[in-house]
C-alpha positions in Angstrom: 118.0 71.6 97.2 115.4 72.3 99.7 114.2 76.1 99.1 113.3 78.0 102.2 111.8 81.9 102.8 114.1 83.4 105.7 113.4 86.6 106.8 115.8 86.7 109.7 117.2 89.8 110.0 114.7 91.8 108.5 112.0 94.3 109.8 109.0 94.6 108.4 106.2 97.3 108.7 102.3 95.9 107.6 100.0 98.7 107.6 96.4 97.7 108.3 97.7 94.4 110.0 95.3 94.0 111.8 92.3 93.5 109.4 91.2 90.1 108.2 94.3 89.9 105.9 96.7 91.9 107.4 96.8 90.1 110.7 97.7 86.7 108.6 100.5 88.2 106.6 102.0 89.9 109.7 102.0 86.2 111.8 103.5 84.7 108.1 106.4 87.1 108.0 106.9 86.9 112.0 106.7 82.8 111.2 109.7 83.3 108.5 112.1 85.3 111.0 110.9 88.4 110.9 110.5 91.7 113.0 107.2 93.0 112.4 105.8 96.7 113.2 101.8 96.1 113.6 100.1 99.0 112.3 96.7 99.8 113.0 93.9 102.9 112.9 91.3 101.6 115.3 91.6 98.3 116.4 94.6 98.8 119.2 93.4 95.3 120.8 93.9 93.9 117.9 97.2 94.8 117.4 98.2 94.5 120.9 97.3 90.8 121.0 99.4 90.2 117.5 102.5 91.5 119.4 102.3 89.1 122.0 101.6 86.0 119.3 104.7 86.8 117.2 107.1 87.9 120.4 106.1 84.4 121.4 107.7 83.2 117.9 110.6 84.7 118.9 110.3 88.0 116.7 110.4 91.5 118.0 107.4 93.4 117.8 105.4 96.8 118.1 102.1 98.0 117.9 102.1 101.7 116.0 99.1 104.2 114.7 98.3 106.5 112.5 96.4 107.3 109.7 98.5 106.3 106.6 96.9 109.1 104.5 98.4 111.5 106.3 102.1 113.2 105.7 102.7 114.0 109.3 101.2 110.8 110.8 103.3 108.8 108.3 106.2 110.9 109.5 105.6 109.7 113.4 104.8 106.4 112.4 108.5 106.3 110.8 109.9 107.7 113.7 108.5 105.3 116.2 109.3 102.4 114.5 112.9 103.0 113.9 113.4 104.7 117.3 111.8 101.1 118.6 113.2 98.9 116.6 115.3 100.2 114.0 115.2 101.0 110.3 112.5 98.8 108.4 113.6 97.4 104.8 110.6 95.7 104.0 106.9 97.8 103.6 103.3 96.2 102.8 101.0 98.4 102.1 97.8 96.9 102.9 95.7 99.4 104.6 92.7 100.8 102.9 89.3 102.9 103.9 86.3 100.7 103.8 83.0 102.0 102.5 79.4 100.4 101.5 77.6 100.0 100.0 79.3 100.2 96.4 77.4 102.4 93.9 77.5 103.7 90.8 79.9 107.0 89.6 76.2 108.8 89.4 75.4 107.9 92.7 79.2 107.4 94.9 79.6 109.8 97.0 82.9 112.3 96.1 84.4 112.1 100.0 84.6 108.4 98.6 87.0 108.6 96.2 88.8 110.9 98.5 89.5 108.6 101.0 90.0 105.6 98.6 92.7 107.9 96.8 94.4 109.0 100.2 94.9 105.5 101.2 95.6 103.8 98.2 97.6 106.4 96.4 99.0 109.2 98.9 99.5 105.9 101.3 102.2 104.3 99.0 104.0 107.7 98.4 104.2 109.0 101.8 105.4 105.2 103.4 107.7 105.1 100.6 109.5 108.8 101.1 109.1 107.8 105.3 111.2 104.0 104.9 112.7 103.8 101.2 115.4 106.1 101.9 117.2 103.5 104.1 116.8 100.9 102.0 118.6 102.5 99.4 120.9 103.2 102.1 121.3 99.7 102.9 121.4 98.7 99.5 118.1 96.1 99.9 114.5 96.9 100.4 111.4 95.2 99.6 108.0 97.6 99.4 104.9 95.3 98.4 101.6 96.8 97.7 98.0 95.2 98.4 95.9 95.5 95.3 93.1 93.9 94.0 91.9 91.9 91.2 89.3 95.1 90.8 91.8 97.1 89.0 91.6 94.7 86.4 87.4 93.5 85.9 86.4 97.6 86.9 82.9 95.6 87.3 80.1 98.6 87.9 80.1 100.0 91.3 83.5 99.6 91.4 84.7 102.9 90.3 86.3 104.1 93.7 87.9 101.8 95.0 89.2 100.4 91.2 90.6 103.7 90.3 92.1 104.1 93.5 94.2 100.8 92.9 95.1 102.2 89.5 96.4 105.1 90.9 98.3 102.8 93.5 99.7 100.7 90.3 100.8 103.7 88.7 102.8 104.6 91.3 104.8 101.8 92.2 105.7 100.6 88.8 107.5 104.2 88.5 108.7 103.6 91.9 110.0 100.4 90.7 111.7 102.1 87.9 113.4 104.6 90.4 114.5 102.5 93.1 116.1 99.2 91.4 119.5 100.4 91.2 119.6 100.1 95.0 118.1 96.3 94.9 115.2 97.5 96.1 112.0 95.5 94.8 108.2 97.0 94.4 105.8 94.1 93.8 102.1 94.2 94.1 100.0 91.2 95.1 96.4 90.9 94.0 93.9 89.1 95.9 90.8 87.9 94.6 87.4 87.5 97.0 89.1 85.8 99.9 88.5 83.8 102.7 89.2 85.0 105.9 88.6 84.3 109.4 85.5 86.4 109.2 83.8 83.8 106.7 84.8 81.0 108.3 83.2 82.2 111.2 80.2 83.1 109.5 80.0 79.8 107.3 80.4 81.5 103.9 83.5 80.3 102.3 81.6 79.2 99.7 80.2 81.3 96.7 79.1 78.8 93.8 78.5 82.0 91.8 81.8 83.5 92.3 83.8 80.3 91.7 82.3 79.8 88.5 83.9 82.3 87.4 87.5 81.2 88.8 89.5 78.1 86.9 90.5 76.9 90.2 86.9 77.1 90.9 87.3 78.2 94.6 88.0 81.1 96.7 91.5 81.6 97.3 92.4 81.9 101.3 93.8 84.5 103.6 97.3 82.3 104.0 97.4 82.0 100.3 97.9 85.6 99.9 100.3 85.9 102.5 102.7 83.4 101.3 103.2 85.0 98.4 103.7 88.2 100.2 106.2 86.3 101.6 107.6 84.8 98.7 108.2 88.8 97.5 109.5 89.9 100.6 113.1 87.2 100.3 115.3 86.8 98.3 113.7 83.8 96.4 112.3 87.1 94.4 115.0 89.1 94.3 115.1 89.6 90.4 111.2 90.5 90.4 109.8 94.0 90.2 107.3 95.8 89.2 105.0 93.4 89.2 101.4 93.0 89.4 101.2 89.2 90.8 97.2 88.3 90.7 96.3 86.0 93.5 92.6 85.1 92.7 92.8 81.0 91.0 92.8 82.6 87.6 90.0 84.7 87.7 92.1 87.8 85.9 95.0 87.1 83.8 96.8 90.1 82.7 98.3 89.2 79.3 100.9 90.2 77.0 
């Protein structure tokens, strides 16, 4: 038996899809069959130009804003989507604020962990209350979150962004625990230091120092990730939840 990931049928909302990992994960889902609802904050060219590659594949698409740490732009984001193109039943949450440098909890700036705790933690609550309650409607939902293989090293400098993705964790195991009866699935996916179109363009796939540190001894890729996004978005995982899936060659293993 040939095993297959079809997401025909299904609508799926990416928010931040159209950063360096976001944009691959929408075109992967689109490439499986399904609707996809671009979201972006800035970068409306961006997200534009990803409508028109996956309504070439066939898919339905839409371009939608808002800032994802906010109740009432949630709210119109929700409402635009499913007046456009109907009730989504699968949600990544892959949007995140992006600061630098990284410093120590001395020296990081509070409005820091603000921001990282808005769209890492507020993010996943408020998408959930705006698109879970049709899900359970429809009796099948997928939510996947974007962590990070931070949540488990907390390496120095890390402290915002790492506690942030704790927070994150916390909340969709519970949700997890709330939601199954309805067959809806919460999964997280953890990327490691990945390649992206970025570092191809810029020549620096290669990091000797972080590989040694990986058993695969490489950097994972962009399409990696998104394939198992994919994997957790059909029903080839429809008997996994709550879990925290590390994508990174090895380079955390949670343990038991």
């Amino acid at each position: 038996m040939k095993l297959q990931i079809d997401l025909a049928g299904h609508l799926a909302v990416i928010t931040g899809a159209t950063g360096q990992l976001g944009r691959v994960m929408a075109r992967t889902l689109a490439a499986c069959g399904a609707d996809v609802a671009v979201h972006f904050y800035q970068n409306a060219g961006k997200a534009d130009e990803l409508c028109s590659e996956i309504r070439a594949m066939g898919r339905r698409a839409m371009a939608v804003t808002g800032d994802v740490g906010d109740r009432d732009a949630v709210i119109a984001l929700h409402h635009a989507v499913r007046s456009t193109l109907g009730d989504a039943d699968i949600v990544v949450t892959n949007a995140v604020a992006q600061y630098s440098p990284w410093q120590n909890v001395l020296d990081e700036k509070l409005e820091n962990y603000d921001e990282q705790y808005r769209t890492c933690v507020l993010q996943n609550v408020l998408m959930a209350k705006a698109f879970v309650p049709a899900m359970m409607a429809r009796g099948w939902g997928r939510v996947i979150g974007i962590n990070t293989e931070c949540s488990m090293q907390l390496f120095p400098h890390q402290s915002a962004y790492a506690s942030a993705k704790r927070g994150m964790d916390g909340v969709l195991r519970v949700l997890a625990k709330e939601v199954g009866r309805h067959q809806i699935t919460v999964n997280q996916v953890a990327p490691g230091w990945t390649v992206s179109d970025r570092s191809r363009a810029e020549g620096s796939e290669r990091n000797e120092r972080y590989e040694s540190t990986v058993p695969l001894a490489r950097r994972g890729t962009d399409q990696e990730i998104a394939n198992v996004v994919a994997f957790l978005a059909s029903d080839l995982a429809s008997f996994i939840t709550g879990a925290y899936v590390p994508v990174c060659g090895g380079n955390v293993m949670p343990t038991i």
